[in-house]
Structure formats: structure tokens, C-alpha cells
C-alpha positions, 0 to 999 in steps of 0.5 A: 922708223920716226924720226923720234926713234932716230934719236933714240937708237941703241947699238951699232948705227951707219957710221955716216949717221953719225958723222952727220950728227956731229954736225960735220955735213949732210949723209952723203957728204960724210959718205965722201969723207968715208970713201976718201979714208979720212976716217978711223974708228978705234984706231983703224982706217975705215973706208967701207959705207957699211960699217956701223959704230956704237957712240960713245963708246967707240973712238971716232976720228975724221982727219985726226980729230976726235968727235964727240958723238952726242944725242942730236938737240934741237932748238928753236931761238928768237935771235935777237939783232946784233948777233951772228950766225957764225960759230967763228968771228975773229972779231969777238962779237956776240954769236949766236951760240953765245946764248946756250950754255957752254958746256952743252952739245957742240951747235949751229945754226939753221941757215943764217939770219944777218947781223941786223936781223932777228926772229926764228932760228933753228939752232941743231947738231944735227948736220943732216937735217940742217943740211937738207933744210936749207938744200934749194930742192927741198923749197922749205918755206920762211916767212918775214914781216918787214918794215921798210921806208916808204910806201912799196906800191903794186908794181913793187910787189910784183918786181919782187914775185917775178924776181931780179938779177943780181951778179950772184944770181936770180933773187924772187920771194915766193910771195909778197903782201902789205900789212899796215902803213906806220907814217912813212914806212910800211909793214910787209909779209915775205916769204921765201922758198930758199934763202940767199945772202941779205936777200931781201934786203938787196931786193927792197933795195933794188926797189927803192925801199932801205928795209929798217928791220926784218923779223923772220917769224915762221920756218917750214912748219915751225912757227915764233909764237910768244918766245922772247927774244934772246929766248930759246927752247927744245923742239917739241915731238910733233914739231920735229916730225912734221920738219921730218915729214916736210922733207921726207914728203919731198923726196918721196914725192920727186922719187915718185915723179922720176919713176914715172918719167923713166915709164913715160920714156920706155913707153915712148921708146917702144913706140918709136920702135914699133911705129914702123913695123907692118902689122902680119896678116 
């Protein structure tokens, strides 16, 4: 089945597919909130992983709050700075979520891009995919153009392959090259195979280089083009597939690698057993 078939579903669906398009966690963590009793479908505790529900016509409810069972969007936004990520800030600054129409799908965002940063942003409802995007293991791809003050020289780069330590963990770009210089700041290419808070910012920093702004201008597959900031759009067809196949490819590819250990292990077993047998004659 295609992800575009995914989407256009008709009848009865796993009930944790549909949780985790309401945006409440990845499949198996909607599995979890299963399991544990927290969810009833038309008044009835249901706690089986089988059980399969038609939205929009029955009632859905996870911990006494009904959800609204919606046909998974996908946008793809040029965040423009002074936004944030966050759908909640007691403060009252302007969010992301801010700039579609209110009386949409309930969203959120892909990961995060920090106050001061702007560029592409995955904007979704669609809790399983956004979840399996940023996961570690999946190592989606997001590439930056940077500028920074001063002029990093060789040794700087190469600081920010092999990667630092900070307190809250290892920090490492996946690769790093310089673009132009601009009087005495200079323009940088990054790209990052997981994304951690403020992460290069902190490891310019660490370098001696205050970043000055920071673009982000590709994501996996996807890239920014001509979208203006503050500007948005659905995702095309093939660009949701090949987000699909991006992480599909991974699983699959781990899957394949795992059961050929699991061989490797049992021939090598076997072999410790017989090794020390005598041959009959």
C-alpha cells in the first residue's frame, strides 16, 4: 500500500493509526496508551491492539478527551524568524501555527527551528510520520546555509565533522563546507543527520564564530525552492512518497541487516559446536 493510499482509507482502520494521526505520538507509543486502558471508542474501554475504528463516525476518546479524527495534511513552510515552534507559549509570542487558518486540522511541527532561525519546516497532523522523521535512527538529512562572523579556517571545519562534547551530549554535523566570505563574516553550508537544541549555534560558538543567521533549506528529500517566507503549501504526491520511502528504505534496510547477523551468529554457533567433534571413519 502507498502512502497516498494510507490517506485515502475507507472503513474500519487499526485504532493506533489513528491516534497517531491525531498527532498524540508515534504508532507504538499510541500502542502503549492502548495497552495501558486510557482509551475508549464509543463509550467502551478498549485495550486490544486489534481493534480497528471508522473516524469520523465513531467517538474517540484517549484519557477523557475526545479526538478529532482528521484526514492527515502536510505542509511544507518557510518559517520566517521570531516564530516559535511550540503550539503553547504563556507569553503570547507569535507561533508557528499561527500562520494557517484557525479553523484548519489541529498542527504541529516537524522538529523545531529556534526562535531566531528561519527556513523550511514540516508542519503535519500526522503524529507517526513526524515522530519517525526526527527519530536518531532514521538519520534524515537537513542541510543549512549559515553565515557567521568571522572567517572559520580549515581546522574549524574539521572541529565540527569530528564533532564536540557538551554537557547535554555529543554534538557533530555530517558535513561542512564554506560558500563565500561577505567583509568579515562568511557563508556556510551544514548538514546535520539529527537535530539537537541550538545545535549549531552552540557548536559555532564553540569554535569561535557567533552565528548571525541561519536559513535551513533542505529536509531529507524536500527542498525550500522559491517559497516566501511566512508562505506555505501542501506537499505534492511525490514529495510524500519519497519522505515514505526515505524511512521505509531505512527500516527495511536495518531489517535486512539484523537478520543477517542473527544467520551469522548460528553459523558460528554450529561451528563452535562441531569444532570439537572427531570426524568417524
Amino acid at each position: 500500500m502507498t502512502p497516498l493510499d494510507q490517506d485515502s482509507e475507507a472503513g474500519p482502520i487499526r485504532l493506533q493509526k489513528v491516534l497517531a494521526r491525531a498527532g498524540l505520538g508515534s504508532r507504538r507509543a499510541c500502542e502503549e496508551l492502548i495497552l495501558a486502558g486510557r482509551v475508549r471508542v464509543d463509550g467502551r474501554a478498549v485495550s486490544q491492539l486489534g481493534t480497528r475504528v471508522t473516524p469520523g463516525i465513531q467517538k474517540i476518546v484517549v484519557d477523557g478527551e475526545t479526538i478529532r479524527t482528521e484526514r492527515s495534511a502536510h505542509f511544507l513552510l518557510n518559517k520566517p524568524a521570531g516564530y516559535l515552534c511550540t503550539n503553547n507559549d504563556p507569553r503570547g509570542r507569535p507561533r508557528v501555527i499561527d500562520l494557517f487558518p484557525a479553523n484548519g486540522p489541529r498542527l504541529f511541527t516537524v522538529g523545531r527551528l529556534d526562535e531566531n532561525s528561519r527556513g523550511l519546516l514540516i508542519v503535519t497532523n500526522d503524529g507517526e510520520l513526524a515522530h519517525r522523521l526526527v527519530h536518531p535512527r532514521y538519520q534524515v538529512s537537513r542541510i543549512y546555509r549559515v553565515q557567521v562572523a568571522g572567517i572559520p579556517n580549515r581546522a574549524s571545519l574539521q572541529a565540527l565533522r569530528d564533532g564536540l562534547h557538551f554537557s547535554d551530549g555529543f554534538f557533530q554535523v555530517h558535513s561542512a563546507r564554506k560558500l563565500k566570505t561577505r567583509g568579515k563574516s562568511a557563508f556556510l553550508e551544514l548538514e546535520l543527520r539529527q537535530g539537537r537544541n541550538r545545535e549549531i549555534r552552540r557548536l559555532m560558538a564553540r569554535v569561535g564564530h557567533k552565528v548571525m543567521s541561519l536559513e535551513r533549506i533542505a529536509f531529507g528529500p524536500l527542498r525550500l525552492g522559491r517559497l516566501k517566507v511566512g508562505e506555505h503549501r501542501r506537499l505534492r504526491a511525490d514529495e510524500l512518497n519519497s519522505l515514505h520511502e526515505l524511512i521505509d528504505g531505512v527500516s527495511t534496510s536495518r531489517g535486512h541487516r539484523r537478520q543477517s547477523r542473527r544467520r551469522s551468529s548460528k553459523v558460528v554457533d554450529r561451528k563452535r559446536r562441531g569444532g570439537g567433534r572427531k570426524r568417524r571413519r
